[in-house]
LOKEGU-733779 format. One record per residue (C-alpha): residue in three letters; x, y, z. Coordinates in steps of 0.2 Angstrom, whole numbers, plus 5000, padded with zeros to 4 digits. Layout:
REM residues N
alaXYZ/...
//
This chain:
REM residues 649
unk544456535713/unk544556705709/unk543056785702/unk543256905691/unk541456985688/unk540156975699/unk538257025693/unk537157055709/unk535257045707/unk535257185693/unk533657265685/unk533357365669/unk531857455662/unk531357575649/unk529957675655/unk528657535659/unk529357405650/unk530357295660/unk531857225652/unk532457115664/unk532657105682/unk533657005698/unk534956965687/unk536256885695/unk537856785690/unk539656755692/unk541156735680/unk542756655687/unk544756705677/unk544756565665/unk542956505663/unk541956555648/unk540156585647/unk538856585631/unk537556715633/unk536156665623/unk534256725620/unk533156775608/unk533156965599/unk532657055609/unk532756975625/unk534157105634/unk535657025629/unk536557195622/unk535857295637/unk536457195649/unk538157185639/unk537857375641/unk537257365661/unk539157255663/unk540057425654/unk539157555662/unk538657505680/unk537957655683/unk536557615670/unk535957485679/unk534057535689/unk534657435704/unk535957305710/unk537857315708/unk538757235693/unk540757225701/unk542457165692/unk543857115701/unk544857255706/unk546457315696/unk545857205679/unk545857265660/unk544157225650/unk544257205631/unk542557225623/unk542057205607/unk540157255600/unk539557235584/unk539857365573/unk541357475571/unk541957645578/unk543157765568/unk544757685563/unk546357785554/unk547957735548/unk548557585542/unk547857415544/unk549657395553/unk549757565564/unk547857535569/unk548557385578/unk550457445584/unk549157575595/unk547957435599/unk548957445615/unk549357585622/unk550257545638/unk551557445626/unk552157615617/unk552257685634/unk553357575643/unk554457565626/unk554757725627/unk555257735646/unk556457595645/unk557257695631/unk557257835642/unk558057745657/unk559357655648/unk559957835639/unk560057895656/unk560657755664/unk562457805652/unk562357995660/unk562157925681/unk563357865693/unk563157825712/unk561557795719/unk561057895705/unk561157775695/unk560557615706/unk559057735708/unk558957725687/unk559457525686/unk557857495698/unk556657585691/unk557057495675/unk557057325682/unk555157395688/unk554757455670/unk555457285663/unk554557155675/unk553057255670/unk553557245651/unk553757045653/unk552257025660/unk551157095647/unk552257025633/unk552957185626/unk554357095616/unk553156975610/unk551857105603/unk552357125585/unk552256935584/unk550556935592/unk549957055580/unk550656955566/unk549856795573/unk547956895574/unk548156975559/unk548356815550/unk547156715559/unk545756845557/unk546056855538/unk547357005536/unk548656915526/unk550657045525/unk549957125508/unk548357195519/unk549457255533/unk549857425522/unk548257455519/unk547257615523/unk546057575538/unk544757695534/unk544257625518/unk543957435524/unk542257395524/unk541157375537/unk541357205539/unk542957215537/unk543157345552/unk542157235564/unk543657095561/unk545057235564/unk544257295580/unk544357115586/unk546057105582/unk546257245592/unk545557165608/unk546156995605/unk547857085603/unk547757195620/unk547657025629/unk546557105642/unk546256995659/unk544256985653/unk543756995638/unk541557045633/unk541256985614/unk539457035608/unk539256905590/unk541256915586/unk540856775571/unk539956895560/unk541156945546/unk542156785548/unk542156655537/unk542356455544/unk544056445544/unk544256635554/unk543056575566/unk543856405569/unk545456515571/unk544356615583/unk543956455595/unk545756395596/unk546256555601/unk545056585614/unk545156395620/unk546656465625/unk546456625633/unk546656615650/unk545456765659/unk543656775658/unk542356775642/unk540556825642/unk540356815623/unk538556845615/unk538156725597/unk537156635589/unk538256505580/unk538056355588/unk539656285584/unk540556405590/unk539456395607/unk539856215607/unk541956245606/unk542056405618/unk540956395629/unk541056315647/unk539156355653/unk537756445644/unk536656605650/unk535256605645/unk534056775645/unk532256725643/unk530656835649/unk531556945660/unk532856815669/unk534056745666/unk534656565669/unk536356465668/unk536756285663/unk538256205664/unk539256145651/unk539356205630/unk537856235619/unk537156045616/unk537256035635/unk536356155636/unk535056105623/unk534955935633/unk534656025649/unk533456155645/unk532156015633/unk532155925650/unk531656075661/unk530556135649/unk529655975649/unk529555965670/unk528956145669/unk527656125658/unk526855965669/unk527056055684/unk526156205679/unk524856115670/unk524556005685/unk524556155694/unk523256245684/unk522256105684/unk522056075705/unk521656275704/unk520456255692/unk519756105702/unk519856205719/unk519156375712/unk517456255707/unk517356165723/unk517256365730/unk516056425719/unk514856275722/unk514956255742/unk515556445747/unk513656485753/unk513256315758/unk513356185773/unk515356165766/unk515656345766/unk516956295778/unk517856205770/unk517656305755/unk518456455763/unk519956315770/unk520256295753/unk520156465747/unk521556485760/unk522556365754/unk522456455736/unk522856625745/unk524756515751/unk524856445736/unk526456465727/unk526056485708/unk527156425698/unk527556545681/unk526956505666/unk528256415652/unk528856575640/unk528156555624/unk529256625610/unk528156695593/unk529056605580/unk528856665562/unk527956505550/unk529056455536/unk528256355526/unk528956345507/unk527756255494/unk528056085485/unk529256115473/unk528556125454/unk529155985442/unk530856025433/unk532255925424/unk533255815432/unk534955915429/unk534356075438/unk536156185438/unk537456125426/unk539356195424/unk540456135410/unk542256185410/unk541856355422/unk542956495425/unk542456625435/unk543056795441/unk543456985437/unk544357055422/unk545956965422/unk545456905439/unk545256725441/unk544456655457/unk544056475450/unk544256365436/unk543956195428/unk542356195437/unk541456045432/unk539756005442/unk537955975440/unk536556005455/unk535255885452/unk533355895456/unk533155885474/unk535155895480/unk535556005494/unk537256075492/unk538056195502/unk539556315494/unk541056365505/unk542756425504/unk543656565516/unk543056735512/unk543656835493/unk543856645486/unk542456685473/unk540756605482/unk539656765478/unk540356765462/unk539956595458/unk538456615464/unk537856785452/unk538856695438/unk537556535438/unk536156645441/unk536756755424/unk537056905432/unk538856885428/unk539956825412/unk540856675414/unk542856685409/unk542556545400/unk541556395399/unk539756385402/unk538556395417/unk536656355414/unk535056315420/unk534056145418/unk532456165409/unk530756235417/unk532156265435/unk531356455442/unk532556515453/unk532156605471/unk533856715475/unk534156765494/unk535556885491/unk536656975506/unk536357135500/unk534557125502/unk534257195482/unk532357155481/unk531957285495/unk531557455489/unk532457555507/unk530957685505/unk529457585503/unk528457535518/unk528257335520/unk526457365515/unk526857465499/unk528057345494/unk527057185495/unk525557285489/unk526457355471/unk527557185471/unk526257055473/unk524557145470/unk523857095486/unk522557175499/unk522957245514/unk522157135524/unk522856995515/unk524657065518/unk524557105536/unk523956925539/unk525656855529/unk526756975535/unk525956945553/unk526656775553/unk528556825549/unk528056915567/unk527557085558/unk526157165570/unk525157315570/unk525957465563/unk527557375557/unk526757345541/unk527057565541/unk529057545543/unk530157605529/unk531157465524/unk532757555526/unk532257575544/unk532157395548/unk533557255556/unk534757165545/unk533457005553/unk531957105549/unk532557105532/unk533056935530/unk531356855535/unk530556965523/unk531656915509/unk531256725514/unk529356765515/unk529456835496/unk530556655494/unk528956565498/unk527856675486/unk528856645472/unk528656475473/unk530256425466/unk531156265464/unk532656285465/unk533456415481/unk535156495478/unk535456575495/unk536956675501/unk537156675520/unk535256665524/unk535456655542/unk536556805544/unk535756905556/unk534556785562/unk534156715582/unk534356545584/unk532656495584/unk532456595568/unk534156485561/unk533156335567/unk531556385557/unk532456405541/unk533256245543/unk531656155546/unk531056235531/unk532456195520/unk532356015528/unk530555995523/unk530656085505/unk530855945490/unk531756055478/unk533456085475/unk534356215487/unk536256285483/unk536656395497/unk538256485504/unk538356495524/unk539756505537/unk538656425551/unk539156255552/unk537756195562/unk536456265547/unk537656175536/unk537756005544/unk535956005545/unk535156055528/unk536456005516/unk536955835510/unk538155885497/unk539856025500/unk540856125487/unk542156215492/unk543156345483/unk545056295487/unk546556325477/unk545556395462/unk544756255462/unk543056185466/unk543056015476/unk541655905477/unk541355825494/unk539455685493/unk538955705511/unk538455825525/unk539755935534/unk540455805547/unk540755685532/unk541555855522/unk542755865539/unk543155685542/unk543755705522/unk544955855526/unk545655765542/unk545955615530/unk547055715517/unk547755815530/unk548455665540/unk549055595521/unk549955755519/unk550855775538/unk551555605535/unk552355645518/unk552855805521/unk553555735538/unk554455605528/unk554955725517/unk555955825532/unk556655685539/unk557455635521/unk558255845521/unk558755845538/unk559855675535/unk560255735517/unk560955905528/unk561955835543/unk563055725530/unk563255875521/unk563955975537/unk564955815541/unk565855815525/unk566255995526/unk566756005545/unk567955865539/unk568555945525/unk568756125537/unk570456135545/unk570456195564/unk571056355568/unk572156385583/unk571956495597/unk573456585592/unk572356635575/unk570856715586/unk570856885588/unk571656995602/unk570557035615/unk570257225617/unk570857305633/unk569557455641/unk570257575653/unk569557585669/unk568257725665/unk567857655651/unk567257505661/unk566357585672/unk565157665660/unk564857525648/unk564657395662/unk562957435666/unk562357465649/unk563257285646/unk562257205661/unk560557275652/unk560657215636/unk561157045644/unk559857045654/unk558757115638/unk559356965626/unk559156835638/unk557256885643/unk556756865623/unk557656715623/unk556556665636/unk554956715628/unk555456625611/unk555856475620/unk553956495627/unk553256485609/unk554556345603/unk553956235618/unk552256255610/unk551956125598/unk550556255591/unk552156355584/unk552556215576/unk551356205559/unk552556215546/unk554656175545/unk554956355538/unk554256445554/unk554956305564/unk556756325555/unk556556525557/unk556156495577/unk557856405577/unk558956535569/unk558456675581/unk558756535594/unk560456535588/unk560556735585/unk559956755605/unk561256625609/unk562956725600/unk562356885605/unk562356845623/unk564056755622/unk564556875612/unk564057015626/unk564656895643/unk566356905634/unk566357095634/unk565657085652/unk567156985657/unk568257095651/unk567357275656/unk567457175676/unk569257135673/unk569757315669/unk568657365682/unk569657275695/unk571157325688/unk570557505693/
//
């Protein structure tokens, strides 16, 4: 067991407000750990305390000696270039040891003597080393993350420096993923990524084979990565084996046995500290100081945390017409820009649906072209009859940046002061809060106040895009009890699949340039996609069986139909000199030695069935197979003959 990072009894303050203390923990190479906690429990600043030891008040934070740490922290620094040279330099050590194996095999043309075996060492060094970092393997890799992280070949020429933010964050992971460091730091890596990126995400790090710390609050994601959970709660933190619902399981059972013992605790205290005040002056003031000394001993036991959770509590729904949003022959997009068409749907009263589709398939657009913000390209998009529409929108458009959240529930709503404080008190807005410019607040800040003016509208129908983006997991777990309990109709957007699977019964997703309708929750949405999926794999597998035979009696007639040459037809075979043989030999004996090493790698990736997704790729494998394979033969022939004239010397 080799363990890769070890935390020893840590503390962190800021002036006199203790951040967490006794922190302790251990990540072994291979196992990956959730870190989980409220805002603002410390999870950044320890991320920040594991970076910067030397930041740390006391304790010692240690990683094993000698290994690379990637780390990935949200937001983005400055990034220039294109999308594709960003990541050629994600790896410095790469371009280095590329350019020393040029170096050594120029001059390995120049030496003789011990001169040269001196050169052909040092290569073979700088080569292990390059093998073991998977240096012939990187542009592949690159390829690979780009891909899975939604860079598709026409992004790759892209200038860098004008991505959005969003977009940045998922080059920067890219980056690390791509470094391949020995263990890897990931503060909420899901944010900017859209289900089918962040299912991507989880394969890949399932199989990463160093150490994870990752920070997040999807659930899901928790679920698939994770090994054991942290969790940071009032100062300290705690670990429970197993993935996010383990954990979930664990922590409701230890919260319970806490609570009753501390209860029952309180209670025999209360009792003592009575039995003292009644008999201390007494003919039992004996006794009452035994007990009194049995208080002093006593071991209290802490009380439970108890988390301020904001109140989300959306009114009944007004009565409306039964067909709330309705879409008749639909086509959406930009200009001359279609992103979906033939959209036929209808959103009854009371329906929960939930829109997805892998980000720039058109759900925002959908979205603002229901709501009449945008013109259809044809077709029609409307609203039911007496249907008032509450719109949570990403970009946060119904918060003036340079009001205060006084002034803008004051000039919005008309309400006293004392009447906002006390609303904006329960979306956990205290005190002089209420005097923050609205610019100045967190993207979560800014959601719950956009859900608070949700439930003052009193809307029927709630067309929400990604409403729990920026928000804890007890806040996620709020909205969806909200949602849950609210007996309007709710069409919302979201890439957290636990929000999903719990508040909608009813999916559209945007595929193809088509919307499909799935009638059920997101585990029935998956089982259906598995479903088609299988149907497809076994067609498509019958399909290559049917080519492959079609092909092998088509070589079989034109290998018979090919007449045998003779050995007398084959070329003559060059003769070297012997100088000439002395200085291409070793050159020779590199390359060999070169082609067979990424013949090696790619029989690696062709022994993973994960390589394997479609025939084209698999065919492609094949072919450089065979390439690998007539180039070495082709270079063992000129090595026979370089050895022959070498002995002829």
């Amino acid at each position: 067991m080799v363990m890769q990072l070890v935390v020893d009894k840590i503390a962190k303050a800021f002036g006199i407000h203790e951040i967490f203390k006794d922190v302790s923990f251990m990540v072994e190479q291979g196992e990956h750990v959730g870190l989980v906690g409220v805002n603002g429990s410390g999870k950044t600043t320890l991320l920040r305390c594991l970076l910067q030891p030397e930041w740390v008040d006391s304790g010692a934070v240690k990683f094993e000696p000698g290994i690379s740490v990637g780390y990935v922290q949200q937001g983005f620094t400055d990034i220039r270039g294109t999308i594709w040279q960003f990541m050629q330099t994600a790896c410095p050590e790469i371009s280095s040891l590329r350019q020393k194996l040029a170096q050594l095999e120029a001059d390995s043309g120049k030496l003789q003597g011990e001169k040269l075996d001196s050169c052909l060492e040092e290569y073979g060094r700088v080569l292990k080393r390059y093998e073991f970092i998977d240096g012939y393997n990187y542009e592949n890799r690159i390829k690979r993350v780009l891909i899975g992280l939604g860079y598709t070949e026409d992004w790759w020429q892209h200038d860098a420096a004008t991505l959005s933010g969003g977009q940045k964050t998922r080059l920067m992971l890219a980056a690390a993923l791509v470094r391949n460091p020995d263990f890897m730091i990931l503060d909420e890596p899901t944010n900017h990524l859209d289900i089918v990126m962040t299912q991507w995400l989880e394969k890949y790090l399932q199989e990463f084979k160093g150490g994870l710390l990752v920070v997040s609050h999807d659930r899901a994601f928790l679920d698939n990565v994770a090994m054991r959970i942290l969790e940071m709660e009032g100062g300290k933190l705690q670990s429970f084996k197993g993935n996010y619902s383990r954990y979930l399981e664990q922590k409701a059972i230890q919260s319970s046995t806490l609570t009753a013992a501390y209860n029952a605790q309180q209670d025999y205290i209360a009792r003592t500290e009575a039995y003292i005040r009644r008999f201390k002056a007494g003919i039992k003031s004996k006794m009452a100081r035994g007990r009194q000394s049995q208080l002093d001993r006593l071991e209290r036991i802490d009380a439970p945390v108890q988390h301020e959770e904001f109140e989300l509590r959306l009114p009944p729904a007004a009565e409306c017409a039964d067909r709330v949003l309705i879409m008749e022959d639909l086509t959406i997009g930009y200009g001359e820009k279609v992103l979906a068409k033939g959209i036929n749907l209808t959103l009854r009263r009371g329906e929960k649906a939930a829109l997805l589709g892998a980000n720039g398939t058109g759900k925002t657009t959908l979205l603002r072209t229901i709501l009449g913000e945008i013109a259809p390209l044809k077709g029609k998009a409307k609203i039911g009859s007496r249907v008032q529409i509450g719109y949570f929108s990403q970009s946060y458009e119904r918060l003036n940046p340079e009001q205060t959240l006084l002034e803008n529930f004051v000039v919005e709503y008309g309400f006293t002061e004392e009447h906002t404080r006390s609303m904006l008190g329960g979306m956990l807005f205290h005190g002089d809060d209420v005097f923050k410019k609205i610019g100045e607040l967190s993207g979560g800040q800014k959601a719950r106040l956009v859900l608070l003016k949700l439930v003052l509208d009193g809307a029927n129908c709630l067309v929400l895009d990604e409403p729990t983006n920026h928000l804890d997991i007890m806040a996620r777990e709020a909205v969806e009890a909200a949602l849950e309990a609210f007996d309007g109709t709710v069409l919302v957007v979201s890439h957290d699949r636990y929000f999903v699977n719990e508040v909608a019964d009813r999916i559209w997703e945007i595929e193809d340039l088509e919307v499909k309708d799935y009638k059920g929750n997101y585990d029935f949405y998956l089982e259906e996609k598995q479903k088609k999926a299988a149907a497809l794999a076994q067609a498509q597998e019958e399909a290559e069986k049917a080519a492959a035979y079609a092909e092998a009696q088509a070589k079989k007639q034109q290998t018979a139909a090919t007449p045998v040459k003779s050995k007398k037809q084959e070329d003559k075979k060059r003769r070297y000199s012997p100088d000439e043989a002395a200085r291409l030999l070793p050159k020779v004996e590199l390359q060999i030695r070169e082609q067979e090493a990424m013949m090696g790698l790619l029989e690696k990736q062709m022994a993973d069935p994960a390589n394997h997704t479609s025939p084209e790729h698999s065919a492609a494998m094949a072919a450089e197979h065979e390439e690998y394979e007539q180039t070495i033969a082709e270079l063992m022939e000129k090595w026979e003959l370089l050895m022959e004239a070498a002995e002829d010397a």
